[in-house]
C-alpha positions in Angstrom: 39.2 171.9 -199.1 36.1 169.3 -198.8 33.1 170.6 -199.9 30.9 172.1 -196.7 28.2 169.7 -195.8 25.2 170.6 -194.9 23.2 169.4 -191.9 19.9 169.9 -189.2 18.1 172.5 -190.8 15.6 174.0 -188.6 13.3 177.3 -188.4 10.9 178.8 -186.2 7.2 177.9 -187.1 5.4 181.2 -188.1 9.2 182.8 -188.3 10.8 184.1 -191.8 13.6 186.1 -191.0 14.5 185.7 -195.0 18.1 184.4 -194.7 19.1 181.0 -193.1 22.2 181.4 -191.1 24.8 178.8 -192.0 26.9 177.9 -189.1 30.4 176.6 -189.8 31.8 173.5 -187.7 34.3 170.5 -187.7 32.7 167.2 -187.7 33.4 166.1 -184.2 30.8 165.4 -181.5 31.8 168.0 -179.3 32.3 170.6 -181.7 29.0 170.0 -183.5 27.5 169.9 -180.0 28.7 173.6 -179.2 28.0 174.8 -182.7 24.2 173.5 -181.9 24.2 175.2 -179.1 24.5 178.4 -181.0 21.7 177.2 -183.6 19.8 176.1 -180.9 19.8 179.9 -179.2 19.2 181.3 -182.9 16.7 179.6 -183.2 14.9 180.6 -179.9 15.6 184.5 -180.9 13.2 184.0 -184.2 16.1 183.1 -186.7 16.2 180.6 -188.8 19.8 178.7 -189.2 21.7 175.5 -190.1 24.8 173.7 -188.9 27.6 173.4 -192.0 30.2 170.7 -191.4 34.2 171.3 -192.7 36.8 169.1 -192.9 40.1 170.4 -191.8 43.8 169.6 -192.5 43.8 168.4 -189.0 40.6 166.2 -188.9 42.6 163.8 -191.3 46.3 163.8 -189.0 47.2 161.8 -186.3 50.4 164.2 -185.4 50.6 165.9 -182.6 48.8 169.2 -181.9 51.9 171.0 -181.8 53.8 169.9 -184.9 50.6 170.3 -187.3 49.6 173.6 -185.6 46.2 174.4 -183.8 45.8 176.8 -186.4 44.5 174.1 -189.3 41.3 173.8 -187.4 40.8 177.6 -187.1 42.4 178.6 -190.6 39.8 176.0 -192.5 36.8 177.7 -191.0 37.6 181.4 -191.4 38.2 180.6 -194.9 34.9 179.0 -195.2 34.0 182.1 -193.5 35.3 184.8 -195.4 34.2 182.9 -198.8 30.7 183.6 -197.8 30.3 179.6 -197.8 29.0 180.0 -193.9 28.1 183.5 -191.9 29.1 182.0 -188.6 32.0 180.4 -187.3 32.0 178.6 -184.0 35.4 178.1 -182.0 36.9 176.9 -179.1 38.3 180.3 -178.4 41.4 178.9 -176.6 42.4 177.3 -180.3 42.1 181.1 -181.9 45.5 183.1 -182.7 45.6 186.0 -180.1 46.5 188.3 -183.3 42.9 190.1 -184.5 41.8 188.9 -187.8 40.2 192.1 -189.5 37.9 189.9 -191.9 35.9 189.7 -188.6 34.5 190.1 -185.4 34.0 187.9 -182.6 30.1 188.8 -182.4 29.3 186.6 -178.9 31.1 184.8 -176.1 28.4 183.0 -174.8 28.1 181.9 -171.0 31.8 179.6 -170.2 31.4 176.5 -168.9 33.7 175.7 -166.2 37.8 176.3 -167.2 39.1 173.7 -165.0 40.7 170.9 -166.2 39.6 167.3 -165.5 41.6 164.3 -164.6 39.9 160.7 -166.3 41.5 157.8 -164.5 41.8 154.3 -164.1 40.1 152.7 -160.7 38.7 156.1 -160.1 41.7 157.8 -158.6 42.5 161.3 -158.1 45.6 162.8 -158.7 47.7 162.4 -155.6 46.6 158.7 -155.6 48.6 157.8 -158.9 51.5 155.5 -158.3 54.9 157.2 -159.5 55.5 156.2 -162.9 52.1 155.9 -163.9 51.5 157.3 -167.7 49.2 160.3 -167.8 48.3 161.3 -171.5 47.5 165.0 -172.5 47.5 167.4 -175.9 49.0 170.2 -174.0 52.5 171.4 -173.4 50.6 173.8 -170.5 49.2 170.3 -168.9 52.2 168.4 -169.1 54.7 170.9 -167.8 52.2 171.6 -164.6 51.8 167.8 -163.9 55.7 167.3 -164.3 56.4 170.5 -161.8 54.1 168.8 -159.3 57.3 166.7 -158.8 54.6 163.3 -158.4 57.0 161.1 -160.7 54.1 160.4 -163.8 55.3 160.0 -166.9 53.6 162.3 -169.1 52.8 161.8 -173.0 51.3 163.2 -175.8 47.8 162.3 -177.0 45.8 162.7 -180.0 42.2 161.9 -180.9 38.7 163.1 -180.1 37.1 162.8 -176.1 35.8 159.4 -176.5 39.3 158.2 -178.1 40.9 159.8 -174.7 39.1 157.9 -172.2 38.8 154.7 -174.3 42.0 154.9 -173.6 41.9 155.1 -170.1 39.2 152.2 -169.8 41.7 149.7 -172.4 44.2 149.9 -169.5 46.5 152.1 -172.4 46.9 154.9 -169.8 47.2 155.2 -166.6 45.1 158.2 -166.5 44.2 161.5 -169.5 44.0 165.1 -168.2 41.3 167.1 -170.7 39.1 170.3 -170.7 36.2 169.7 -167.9 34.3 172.0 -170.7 34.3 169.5 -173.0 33.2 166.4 -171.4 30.5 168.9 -169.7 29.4 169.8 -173.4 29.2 165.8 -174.7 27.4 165.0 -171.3 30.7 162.7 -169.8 31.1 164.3 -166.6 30.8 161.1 -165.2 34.1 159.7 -166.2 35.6 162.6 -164.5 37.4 161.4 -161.4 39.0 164.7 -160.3 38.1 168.5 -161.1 41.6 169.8 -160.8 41.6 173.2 -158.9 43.8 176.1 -160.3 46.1 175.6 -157.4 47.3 172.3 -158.6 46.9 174.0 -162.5 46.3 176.4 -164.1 43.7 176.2 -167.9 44.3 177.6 -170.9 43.0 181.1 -171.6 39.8 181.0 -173.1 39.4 177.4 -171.9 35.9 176.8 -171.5 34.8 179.8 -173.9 33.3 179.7 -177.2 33.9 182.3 -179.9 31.0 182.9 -182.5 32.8 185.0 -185.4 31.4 187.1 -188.3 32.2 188.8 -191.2 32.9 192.4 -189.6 30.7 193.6 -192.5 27.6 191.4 -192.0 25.5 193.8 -190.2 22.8 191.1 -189.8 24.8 188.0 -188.2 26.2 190.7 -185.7 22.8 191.6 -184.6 20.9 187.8 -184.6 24.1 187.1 -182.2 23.9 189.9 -179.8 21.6 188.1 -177.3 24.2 185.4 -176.5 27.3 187.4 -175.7 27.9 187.2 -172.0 29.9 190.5 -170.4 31.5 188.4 -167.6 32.8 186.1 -170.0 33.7 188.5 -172.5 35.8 190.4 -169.5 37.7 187.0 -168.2 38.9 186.0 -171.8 39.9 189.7 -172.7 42.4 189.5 -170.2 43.5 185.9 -170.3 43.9 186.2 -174.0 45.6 189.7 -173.9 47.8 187.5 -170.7 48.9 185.4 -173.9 49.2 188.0 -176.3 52.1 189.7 -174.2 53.6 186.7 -173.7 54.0 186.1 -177.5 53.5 183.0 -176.8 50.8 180.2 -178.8 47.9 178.9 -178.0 50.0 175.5 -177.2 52.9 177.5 -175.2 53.0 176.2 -171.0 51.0 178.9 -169.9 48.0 179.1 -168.2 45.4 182.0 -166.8 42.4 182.1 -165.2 40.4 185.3 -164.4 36.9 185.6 -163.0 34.4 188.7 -162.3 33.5 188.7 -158.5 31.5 191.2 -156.6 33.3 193.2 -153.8 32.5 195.4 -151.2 34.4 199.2 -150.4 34.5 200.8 -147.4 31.5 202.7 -147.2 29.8 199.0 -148.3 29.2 199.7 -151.8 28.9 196.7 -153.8 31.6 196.5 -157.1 32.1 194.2 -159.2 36.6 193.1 -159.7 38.5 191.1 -162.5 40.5 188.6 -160.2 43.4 187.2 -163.1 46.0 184.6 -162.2 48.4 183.4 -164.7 51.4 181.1 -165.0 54.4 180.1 -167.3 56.0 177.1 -167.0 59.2 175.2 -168.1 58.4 171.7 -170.4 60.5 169.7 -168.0 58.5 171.0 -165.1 61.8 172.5 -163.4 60.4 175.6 -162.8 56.9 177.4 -162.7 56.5 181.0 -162.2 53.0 182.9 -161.1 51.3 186.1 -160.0 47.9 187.9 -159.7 46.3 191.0 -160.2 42.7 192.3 -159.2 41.2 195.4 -161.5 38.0 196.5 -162.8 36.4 194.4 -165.5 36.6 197.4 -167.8 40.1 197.4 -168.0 40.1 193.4 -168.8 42.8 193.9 -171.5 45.3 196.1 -169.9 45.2 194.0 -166.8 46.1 190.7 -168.7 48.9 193.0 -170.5 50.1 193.8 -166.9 50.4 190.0 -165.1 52.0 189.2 -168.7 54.9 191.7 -167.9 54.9 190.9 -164.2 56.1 187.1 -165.0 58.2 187.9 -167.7 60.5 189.9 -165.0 60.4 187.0 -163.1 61.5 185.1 -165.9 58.8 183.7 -167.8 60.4 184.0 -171.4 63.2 181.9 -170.3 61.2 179.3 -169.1 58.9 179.1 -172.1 62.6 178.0 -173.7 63.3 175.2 -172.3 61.6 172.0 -174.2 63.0 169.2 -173.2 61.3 167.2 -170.7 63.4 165.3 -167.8 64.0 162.1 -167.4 61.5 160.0 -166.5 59.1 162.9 -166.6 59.3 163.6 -163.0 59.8 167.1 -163.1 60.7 168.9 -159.8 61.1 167.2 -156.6 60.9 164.0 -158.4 
């Protein structure tokens, strides 16, 4: 393992908390940028704290998400965690194993940006505007089953490499188009490349997309407090079940299944105002043959057991089975195509 690097000290004037709180990372533009987001709030609440950089196993392969394994990204910064090398950890939290790690705590889930995925591509088309055959690049299995089952005739394939890799190769004429997290380009301020927000309806995120997880040591009292102030309940309450969706499943953070579940306010009978857990989730087969769905509407308090539910609703209608198949059709085309 590199040696942590240390970067962008800063403290409060007039502030000494006695203990700078190091703030693990990778390297990468948008992951610094969420870490700092993080500092930055620390920072704001009287603490004093620093970003620390970590190379991962994964940082230095070009081979596809899915053979090396999300978890190298994860894995490097708990251990840098659980050394005592940094007291925070920031993740994407759709790149955590659903399994609990006892070493620690997930002390905040700060306010998610928006889930949605976003299409980047050429000529500044939207989705139904891309000629049938036209090569759509993506990390995820979830993506590129739901763009084959839309039965539009692109041919899907994997992609590597940071955001601005992604849409350079989009503007070299490489791809046709690249389907990413909306989150992400939101976070590196390249919104503007963005030529379609795609709704749920067309497909469904990753659970967790668009959330951060700031994790602890379980035993250090002090992080868990300094981090209180950025945990978001709504948040908190949408993961919970999208994550507990996933955990049912038994299925990975890269399996072709999506969820998204949102806290809205509703009104009884008598007009009392109440606030719901609305949770949609999918699986989907690789070749885009087949995608099943469902819903379910609860109370925020019972995020977990609702996610648990919908997870047992589309395995009867067959979601394990289509989580098997792996091999993509020809062409790409997926159904209808």
């Amino acid at each position: 393992m590199t040696a942590p690097t240390y970067v962008a000290r800063e403290a409060v004037p007039g502030v000494d908390t006695g203990r700078i709180l190091k703030i693990g990372t990778r390297g990468s533009l948008l992951a610094l940028t969420q870490a700092g987001t993080v500092r930055d709030a620390l920072i704001a609440t009287g603490h004093q704290a620093e970003l620390v950089v970590v190379r991962t196993a994964g940082d230095e392969s070009a081979a596809p998400v899915q053979e090396i394994g999300v978890g190298v990204f994860t894995t490097a910064l708990r251990d840098e965690l659980f050394s005592g090398a940094v007291d925070i950890a920031v993740h994407s939290y759709k790149d955590l194993p659903t399994a609990p790690d006892e070493r620690f705590v997930i002390a905040a889930i700060p306010p998610r940006e928006d889930s949605r995925d976003a299409l980047v591509a050429r000529d500044g088309l939207v989705l139904g505007e891309l000629p049938a055959g036209s090569k759509v690049g993506t990390s995820a299995p979830r993506r590129a089953a739901q763009l084959r089952a839309l039965g539009l005739g692109l041919d899907v394939v994997p992609l590597r490499g940071n955001l601005d890799t992604r849409l350079r190769k989009v503007a070299d004429g490489e791809l046709d188009a690249v389907v990413v997290a909306r989150a992400g380009l939101s976070r590196i301020d390249r919104l503007d490349a963005v030529t379609e927000a795609l709704e749920p309806v067309q497909m469904l995120p990753a659970p967790a997309q668009g959330a951060l997880a700031v994790e602890c040591r379980i035993d250090d009292a002090e992080s868990i407090a300094a981090l209180a102030l950025q945990d978001d309940p709504q948040s908190r309450a949408a993961v919970t079940a999208e994550r507990a969706l996933l955990a049912e499943l038994e299925a990975g953070c890269t399996a072709p299944v999506g969820a998204i579940a949102e806290v809205v306010e509703s009104i009884d009978e008598s007009g009392r105002i109440f606030d719901e857990l609305s949770l949609r989730g999918c699986a989907a087969a690789l070749d885009g043959s087949d995608v099943v769905k469902a819903s379910i509407v609860g109370s925020p308090d019972d995020a977990e057991k609702l996610g648990r539910d919908l997870a047992r609703e589309l395995l009867d209608l067959g979601a394990r089975e289509l989580m098997a198949v792996t091999e993509p059709a020809s062409g790409g085309g997926g159904a209808g195509a």
